[in-house]
C-alpha positions in Angstrom: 93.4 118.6 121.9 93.1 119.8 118.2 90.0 120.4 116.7 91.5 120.5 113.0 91.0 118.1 110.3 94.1 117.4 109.4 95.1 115.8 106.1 98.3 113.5 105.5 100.1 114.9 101.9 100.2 112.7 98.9 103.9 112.8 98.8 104.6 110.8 102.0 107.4 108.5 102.2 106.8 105.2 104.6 106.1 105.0 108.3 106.0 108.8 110.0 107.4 111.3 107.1 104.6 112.9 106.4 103.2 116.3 106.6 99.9 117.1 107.4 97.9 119.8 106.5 94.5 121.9 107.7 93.3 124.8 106.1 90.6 127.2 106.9 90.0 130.4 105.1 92.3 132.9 106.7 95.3 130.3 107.4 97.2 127.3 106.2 98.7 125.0 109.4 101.3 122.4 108.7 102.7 120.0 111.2 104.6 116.6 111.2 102.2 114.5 113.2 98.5 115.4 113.9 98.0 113.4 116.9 98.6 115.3 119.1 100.4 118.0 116.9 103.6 119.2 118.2 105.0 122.0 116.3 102.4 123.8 113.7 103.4 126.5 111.4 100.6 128.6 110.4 100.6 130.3 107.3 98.1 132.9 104.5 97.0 131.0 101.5 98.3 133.6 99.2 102.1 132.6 100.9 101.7 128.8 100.9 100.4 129.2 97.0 103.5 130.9 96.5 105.7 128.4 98.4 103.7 125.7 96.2 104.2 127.5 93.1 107.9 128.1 93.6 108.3 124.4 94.5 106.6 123.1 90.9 108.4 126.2 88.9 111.8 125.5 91.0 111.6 129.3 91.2 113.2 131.3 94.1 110.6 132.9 96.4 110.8 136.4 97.0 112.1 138.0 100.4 109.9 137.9 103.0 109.3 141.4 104.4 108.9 142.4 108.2 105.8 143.7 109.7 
């Protein structure tokens, strides 16, 4: 069982299109149902900012690099 407080987005549509999201300090989850959550991508602030800001800019993101 999750332990998150997760937080439906502003932007949802009727019924179950929704994403949720939990943040702590280190890490950004996103799912597409908190209860229980199924699939969660996990993610750094720093890259979800950018996601965010490439969304409101419609600017492409750059590459993603390997590790």
């Amino acid at each position: 069982m999750s332990t998150r407080h997760w937080q439906k987005s502003s932007y949802c549509q009727e019924g179950e299109a929704c994403v949720h999201i939990s943040t702590t300090p280190a890490a950004v989850h996103l799912t597409d149902r908190p209860t229980p959550p199924r699939t969660v991508l996990t993610t750094s602030p720093a890259a979800f900012t950018a996601l965010l800001h490439a969304l409101r800019t419609r600017a492409p993101l750059a590459p993603a690099t390997g590790r």
